[in-house]
Each structure stands twice: as structure tokens, then as C-alpha cells.
C-alpha positions as CSV (number, residue, x, y, z in Angstrom):
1,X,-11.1,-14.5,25.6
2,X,-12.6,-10.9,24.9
3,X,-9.1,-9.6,26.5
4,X,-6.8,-12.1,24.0
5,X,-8.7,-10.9,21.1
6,X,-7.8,-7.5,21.8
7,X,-4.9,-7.9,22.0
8,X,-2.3,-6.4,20.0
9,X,-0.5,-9.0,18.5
10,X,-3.6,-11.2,17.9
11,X,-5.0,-8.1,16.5
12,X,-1.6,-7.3,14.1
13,X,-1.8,-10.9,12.9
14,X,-5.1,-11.1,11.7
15,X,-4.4,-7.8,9.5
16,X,-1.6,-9.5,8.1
17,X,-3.1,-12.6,7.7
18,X,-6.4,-10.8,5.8
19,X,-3.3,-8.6,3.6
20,X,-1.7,-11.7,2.1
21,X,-4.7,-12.8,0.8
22,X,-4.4,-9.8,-1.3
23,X,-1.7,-11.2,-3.6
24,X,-3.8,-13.8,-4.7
25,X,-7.4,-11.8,-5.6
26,X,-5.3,-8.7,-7.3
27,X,-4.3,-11.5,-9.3
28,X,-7.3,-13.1,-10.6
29,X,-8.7,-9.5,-10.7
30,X,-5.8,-8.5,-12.6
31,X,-7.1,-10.4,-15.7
32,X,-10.0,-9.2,-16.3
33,X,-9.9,-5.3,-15.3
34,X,-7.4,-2.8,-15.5
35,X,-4.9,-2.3,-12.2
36,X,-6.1,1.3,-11.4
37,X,-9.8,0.7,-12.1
38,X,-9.8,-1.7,-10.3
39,X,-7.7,-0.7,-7.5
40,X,-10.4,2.2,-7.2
41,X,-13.7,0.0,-7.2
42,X,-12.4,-1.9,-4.4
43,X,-11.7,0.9,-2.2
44,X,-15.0,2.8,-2.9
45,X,-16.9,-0.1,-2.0
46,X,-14.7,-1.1,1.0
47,X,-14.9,2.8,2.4
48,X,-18.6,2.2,2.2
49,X,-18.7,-1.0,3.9
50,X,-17.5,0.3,7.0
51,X,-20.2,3.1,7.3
52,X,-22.9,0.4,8.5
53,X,-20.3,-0.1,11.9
54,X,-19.5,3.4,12.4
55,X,-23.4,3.8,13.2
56,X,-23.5,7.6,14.3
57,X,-23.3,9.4,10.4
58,X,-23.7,12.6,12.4
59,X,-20.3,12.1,14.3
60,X,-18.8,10.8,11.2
61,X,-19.5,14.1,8.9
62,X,-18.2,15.7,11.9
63,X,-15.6,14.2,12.3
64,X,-14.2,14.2,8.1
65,X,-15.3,17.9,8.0
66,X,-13.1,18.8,11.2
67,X,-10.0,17.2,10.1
68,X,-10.7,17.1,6.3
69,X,-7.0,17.8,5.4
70,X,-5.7,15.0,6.8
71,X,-8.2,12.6,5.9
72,X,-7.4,14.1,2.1
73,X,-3.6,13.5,3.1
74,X,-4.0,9.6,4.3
75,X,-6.3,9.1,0.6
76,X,-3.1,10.4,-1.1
77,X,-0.9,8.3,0.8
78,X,-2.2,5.1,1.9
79,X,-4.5,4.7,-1.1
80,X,-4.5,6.1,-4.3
81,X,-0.3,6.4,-4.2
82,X,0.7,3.4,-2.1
83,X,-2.1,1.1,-4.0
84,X,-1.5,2.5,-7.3
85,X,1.7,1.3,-7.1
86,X,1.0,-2.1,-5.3
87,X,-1.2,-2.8,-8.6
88,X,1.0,-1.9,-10.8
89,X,3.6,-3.7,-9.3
90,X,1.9,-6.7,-8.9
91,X,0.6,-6.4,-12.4
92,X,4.0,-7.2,-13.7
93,X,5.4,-9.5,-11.2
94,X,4.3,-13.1,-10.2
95,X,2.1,-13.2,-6.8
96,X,4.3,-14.7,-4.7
97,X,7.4,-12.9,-5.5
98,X,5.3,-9.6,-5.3
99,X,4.6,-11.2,-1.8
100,X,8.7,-11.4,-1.1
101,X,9.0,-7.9,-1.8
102,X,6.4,-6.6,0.0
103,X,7.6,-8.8,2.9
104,X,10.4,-6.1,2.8
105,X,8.5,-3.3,4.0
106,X,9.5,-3.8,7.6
107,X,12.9,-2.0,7.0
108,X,11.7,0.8,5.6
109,X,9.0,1.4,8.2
110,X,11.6,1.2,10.8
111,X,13.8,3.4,9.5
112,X,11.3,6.3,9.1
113,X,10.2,5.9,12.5
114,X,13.9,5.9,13.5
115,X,13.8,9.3,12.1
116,X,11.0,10.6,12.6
117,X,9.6,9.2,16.0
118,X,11.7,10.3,19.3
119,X,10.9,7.1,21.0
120,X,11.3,4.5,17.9
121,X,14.9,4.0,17.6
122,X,16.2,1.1,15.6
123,X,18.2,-0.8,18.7
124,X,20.0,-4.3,18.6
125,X,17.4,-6.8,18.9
126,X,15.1,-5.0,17.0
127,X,17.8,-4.8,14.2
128,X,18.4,-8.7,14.6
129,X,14.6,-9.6,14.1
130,X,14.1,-7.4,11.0
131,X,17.3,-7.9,9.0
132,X,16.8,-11.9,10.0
133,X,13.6,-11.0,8.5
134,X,14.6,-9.6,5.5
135,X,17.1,-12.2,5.1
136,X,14.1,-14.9,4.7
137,X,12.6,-12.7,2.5
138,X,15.9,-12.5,0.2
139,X,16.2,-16.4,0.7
140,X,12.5,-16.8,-0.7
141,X,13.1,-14.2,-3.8
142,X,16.2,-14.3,-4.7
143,X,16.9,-17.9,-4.3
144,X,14.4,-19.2,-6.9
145,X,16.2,-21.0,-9.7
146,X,13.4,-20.9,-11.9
147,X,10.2,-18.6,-12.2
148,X,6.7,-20.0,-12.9
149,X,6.2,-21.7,-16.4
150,X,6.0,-18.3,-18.5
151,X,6.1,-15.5,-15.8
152,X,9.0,-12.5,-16.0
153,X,10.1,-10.5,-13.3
154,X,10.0,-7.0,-14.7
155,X,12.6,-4.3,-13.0
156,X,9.8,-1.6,-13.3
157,X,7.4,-4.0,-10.8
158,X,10.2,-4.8,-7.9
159,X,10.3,-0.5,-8.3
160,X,6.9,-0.2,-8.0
161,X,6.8,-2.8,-4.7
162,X,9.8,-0.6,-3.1
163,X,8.2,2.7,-3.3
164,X,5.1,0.9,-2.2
165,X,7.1,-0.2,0.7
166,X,8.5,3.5,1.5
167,X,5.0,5.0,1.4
168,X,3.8,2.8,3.5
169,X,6.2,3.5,6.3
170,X,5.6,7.3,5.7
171,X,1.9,6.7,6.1
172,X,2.3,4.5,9.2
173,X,4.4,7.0,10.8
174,X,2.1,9.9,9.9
175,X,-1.0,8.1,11.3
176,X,0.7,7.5,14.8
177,X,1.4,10.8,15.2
178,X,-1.9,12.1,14.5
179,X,-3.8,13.2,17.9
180,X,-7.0,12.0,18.1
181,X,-9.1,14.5,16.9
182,X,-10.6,11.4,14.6
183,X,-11.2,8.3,15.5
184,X,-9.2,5.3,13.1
185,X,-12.3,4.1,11.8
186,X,-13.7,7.4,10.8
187,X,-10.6,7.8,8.9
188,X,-10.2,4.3,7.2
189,X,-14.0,4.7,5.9
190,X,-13.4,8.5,5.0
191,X,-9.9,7.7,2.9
192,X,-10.8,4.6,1.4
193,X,-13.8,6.0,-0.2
194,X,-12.6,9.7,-1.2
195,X,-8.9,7.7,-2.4
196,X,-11.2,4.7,-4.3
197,X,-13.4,7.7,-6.0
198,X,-10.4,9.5,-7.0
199,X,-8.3,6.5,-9.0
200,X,-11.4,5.8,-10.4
201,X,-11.8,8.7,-11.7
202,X,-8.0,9.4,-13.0
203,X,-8.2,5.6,-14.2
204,X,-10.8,6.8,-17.1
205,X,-8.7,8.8,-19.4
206,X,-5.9,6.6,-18.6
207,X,-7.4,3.0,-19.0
208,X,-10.9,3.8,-20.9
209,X,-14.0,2.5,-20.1
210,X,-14.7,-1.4,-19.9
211,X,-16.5,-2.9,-22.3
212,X,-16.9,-6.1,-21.4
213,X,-18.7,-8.1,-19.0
214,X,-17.0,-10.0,-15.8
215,X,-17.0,-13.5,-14.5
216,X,-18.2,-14.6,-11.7
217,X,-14.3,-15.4,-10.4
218,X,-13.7,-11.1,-11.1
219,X,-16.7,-10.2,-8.6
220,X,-15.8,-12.8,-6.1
221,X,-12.2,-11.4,-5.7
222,X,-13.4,-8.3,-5.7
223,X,-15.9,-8.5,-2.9
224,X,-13.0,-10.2,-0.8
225,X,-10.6,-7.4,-1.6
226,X,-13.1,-4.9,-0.5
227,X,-14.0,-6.8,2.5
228,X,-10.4,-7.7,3.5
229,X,-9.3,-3.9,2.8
230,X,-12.2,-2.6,5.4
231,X,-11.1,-5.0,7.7
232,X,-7.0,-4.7,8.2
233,X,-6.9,-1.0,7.6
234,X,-9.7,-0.4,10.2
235,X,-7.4,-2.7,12.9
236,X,-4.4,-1.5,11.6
237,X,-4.8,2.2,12.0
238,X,-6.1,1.7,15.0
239,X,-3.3,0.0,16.2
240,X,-1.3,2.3,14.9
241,X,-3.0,5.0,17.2
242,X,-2.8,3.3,20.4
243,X,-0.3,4.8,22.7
244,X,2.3,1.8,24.1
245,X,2.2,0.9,20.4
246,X,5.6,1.3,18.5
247,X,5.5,1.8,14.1
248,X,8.5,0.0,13.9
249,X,7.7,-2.9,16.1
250,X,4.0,-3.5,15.0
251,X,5.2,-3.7,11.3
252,X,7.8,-6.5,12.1
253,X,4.6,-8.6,12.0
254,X,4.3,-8.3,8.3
255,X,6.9,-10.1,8.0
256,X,3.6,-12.8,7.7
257,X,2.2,-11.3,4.4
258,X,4.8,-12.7,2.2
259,X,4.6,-16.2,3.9
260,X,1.0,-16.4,3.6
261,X,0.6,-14.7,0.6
262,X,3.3,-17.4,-1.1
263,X,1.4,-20.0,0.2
264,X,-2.1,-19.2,-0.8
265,X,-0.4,-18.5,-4.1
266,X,1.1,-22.0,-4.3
267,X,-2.1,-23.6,-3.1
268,X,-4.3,-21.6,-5.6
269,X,-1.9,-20.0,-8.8
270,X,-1.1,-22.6,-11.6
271,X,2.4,-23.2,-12.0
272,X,3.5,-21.9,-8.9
273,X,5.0,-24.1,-6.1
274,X,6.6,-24.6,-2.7
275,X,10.0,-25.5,-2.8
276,X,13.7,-26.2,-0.2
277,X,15.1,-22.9,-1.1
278,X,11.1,-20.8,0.0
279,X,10.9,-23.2,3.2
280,X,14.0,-22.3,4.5
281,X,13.4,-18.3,4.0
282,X,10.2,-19.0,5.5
283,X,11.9,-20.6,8.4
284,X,14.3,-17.5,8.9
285,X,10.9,-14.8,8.6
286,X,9.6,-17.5,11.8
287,X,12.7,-16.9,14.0
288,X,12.8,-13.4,13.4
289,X,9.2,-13.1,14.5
290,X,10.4,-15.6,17.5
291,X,12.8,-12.8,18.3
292,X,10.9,-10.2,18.2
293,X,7.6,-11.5,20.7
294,X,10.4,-12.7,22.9
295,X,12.0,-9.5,23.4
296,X,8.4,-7.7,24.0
297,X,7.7,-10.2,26.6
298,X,10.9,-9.8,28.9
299,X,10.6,-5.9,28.0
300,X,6.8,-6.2,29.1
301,X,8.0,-8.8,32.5
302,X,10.7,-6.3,32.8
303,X,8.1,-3.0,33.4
304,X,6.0,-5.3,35.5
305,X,8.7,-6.2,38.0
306,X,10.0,-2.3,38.4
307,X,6.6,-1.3,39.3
């Protein structure tokens, strides 16, 4: 059981699985604080929430200090750039569509690998699973007749969510190449915090001070966000950082945010609701998935039966 769990693919699935929940608590966040402000509580308090599983502080100052740089570089990059624009994307676009478009991201992490990793290339079957996967993810988007009862899709959001998408495959690329000089949690506690410090602190001129009190639904999304951001950034940089472990490949497996993020909007959003034409890209994002643990699995029988 130990040796399932630790598995990659369990382990890639659970992150994705904990990510589109996201879609739905930026959302009910989203109405009662402002996206950047927000954006930088979250990641302060989830940076700090990951100190108490580190355990030795000593090697963790050491750690930051020795490879400070970088750890500044990932905060740029994997928070306070590639969230800022999640937030502001989402803030303009319905959750589950902002799901869809994330959904994307797949693509572009492949093709900056293919680019920038010698041993990442974009081959046929790998090209199959992710355009069959972006092809759910048009079906799903682009194939709604109707949005929910008085939501717009802004063009300035789906921008936001595309450059979100290109970040993050710069980030994931970046992070694999890294040699271990830090360890991934180290690095996910260091960045979350210094990134969630920093748009909180560029949020106050921008967005002014609240001056209001929350509900109880704002600090309840909130805690979950946090939690859920300590959580699949820990496993996923990590994953990231283990050797066997291709960018390109691993990200294919996001191809589960937008269908779990559309149905936890469905099931908890007013107004928005399943329907043939999301099903059937749903069904396409399953196959391409199919597709791609099929082809690992004769690659992996493959290897075994040479040695």
C-alpha cells in the first residue's frame, strides 16, 4: 500500500485532484476580497503551514540562504506572476470555463520542455494523448451554447488563463532542472511565503485596505486554498524533481483539473450545470489520459524485458 501511494501517478493525481478544487474557493473568495490580496493571504499562510513538516528550521534557513536566488526566482514565477494572473483570470471568467482553459496547460508545458529539455521531445503518442486532450477541453468550452444565467466571458480573463498556462510550463521546466541543492519542500515553503508576502504587499496601493468584515464562507475557502496550495505544490515539485520523471508527461495528468474543477463547480456554483456537449469533452480528456498510462506501461514492460 505504502509503495502504491508513492507512486507517481497516484501521487500526480491527488495534486490535480486538490488543484481543481481551486476553481471553486477563488470563487467564493472572489466575492468578498480583492484577487491579489487575496491571492497573497493564502500563500503566506500556506508557506507557513508547511514549516511544522519540514521539522529541522536549522536545515531549512540553510537551505533558503544557500540557494536564495532561486527560491526568489520560483516566488516570481510560480506565485506571485503565475497566480496573479490565475486570479485575475478567474475573476472575470465563470469557474468552470476558467477550469477549460486551464485544462490547456498541458500543451504549453510540453512544448517548453520540447525545447528546453534534451530528453522531453514531443513524439507521436504523446502528441495523440495531449491534442486528444485539448480537444476535450475545446469540446467543453467552446461548445457551450449558453453561459450561466448572467456570467460573461471577458477576452482579457481567457489572456490571463493563457499566460498563466505558459508560466506554468516555464516554471515546471525550470524546477526539473534544478540539482538538488534544496530539497522541494524547502522550496515550496520558502516561495509560497516570500511570493504570498510580496502580492500582499503590492496589493495595498493597488487594491487599498479592506474595510469590512468576512463571512464565515470567505475564511472557510480560504483555509482550504491554503491548505490545498501546501499540499499539491509540495507533491508536485517534488515530482517534478525526481529523476525517471518527464515535465511533459507528468502534466498530461492535469488534463483532470478542468474535469474536476467543472464538476465541483456544477455541484456547488448556482446556475451552472452539466450538460451532452461538457460530457462528451470530458469523455475525450478520459481517453487521452487512457492513452497516455497505456503507453507508460508498455514503455515501462518494455525496459523491464531488455534488462
Amino acid at each position: 500500500m505504502k509503495k502504491y501511494i508513492s507512486q507517481t501517478t497516484f501521487l500526480a493525481i491527488i495534486a490535480c485532484l486538490l488543484w481543481s478544487s481551486a476553481f471553486v474557493g477563488v470563487k467564493i473568495g472572489l466575492k468578498y476580497h480583492t484577487p491579489l490580496q487575496f491571492a497573497g493571504i493564502r500563500f503566506a499562510i500556506s508557506g507557513l503551514l508547511l514549516l511544522p513538516v519540514i521539522h529541522n528550521l536549522k536545515r531549512f534557513r540553510k537551505e533558503v540562504q544557500e540557494n536564495f536566488g532561486f527560491v526568489c526566482l520560483i516566488a516570481f514565477l510560480q506565485i506571485i506572476l503565475q497566480y496573479s494572473l490565475f486570479y485575475m483570470g478567474v475573476n472575470l471568467v465563470p469557474a468552470s470555463i476558467s477550469a477549460m482553459i486551464v485544462g490547456s496547460s498541458p500543451l504549453f508545458v510540453a512544448l517548453v520542455a520540447h525545447f528546453f529539455t534534451f530528453n522531453d521531445r514531443i513524439e507521436w503518442r504523446k502528441s495523440g494523448s495531449i491534442l486528444l486532450g485539448i480537444s476535450g477541453v475545446a469540446v467543453i468550452t467552446l461548445g457551450r451554447k449558453a453561459l450561466p444565467s448572467g456570467a460573461e466571458i471577458a477576452l482579457p480573463g481567457v489572456v490571463f488563463l493563457l499566460l498563466n498556462n505558459l508560466v506554468s510550463g516555464i516554471t515546471n521546466v525550470v524546477i526539473a532542472r534544478k540539482v538538488q541543492s534544496i530539497s522541494p519542500m524547502v522550496l515550496t515553503s520558502a516561495s509560497l511565503f516570500i511570493g504570498g508576502v510580496f502580492m500582499f504587499v503590492i496589493s495595498l496601493p493597488i487594491e487599498g485596505i479592506p474595510q469590512k468584515t468576512f463571512p464565515p464562507e470567505y475564511y472557510m475557502s480560504l483555509a482550504w486554498l491554503s491548505f490545498l496550495s501546501a499540499a499539491a505544490i509540495s507533491i508536485w515539485n517534488t515530482l517534478l524533481r525526481r529523476p525517471k520523471v518527464k515535465v511533459s508527461e507528468l502534466n498530461i495528468w492535469k488534463f483532470l483539473i478542468p474535469v474536476s474543477g467543472a464538476i465541483l463547480s456544477w455541484i456547488i456554483i448556482p446556475n451552472e450545470s452539466p450538460d451532452f456537449v461538457s460530457v462528451s469533452g470530458m469523455i475525450l480528456i478520459v481517453l487521452s489520459l487512457v492513452i497516455l498510462y497505456s503507453a507508460k506501461r508498455k514503455r515501462n514492460s518494455g525496459v523491464k524485458n531488455t534488462d
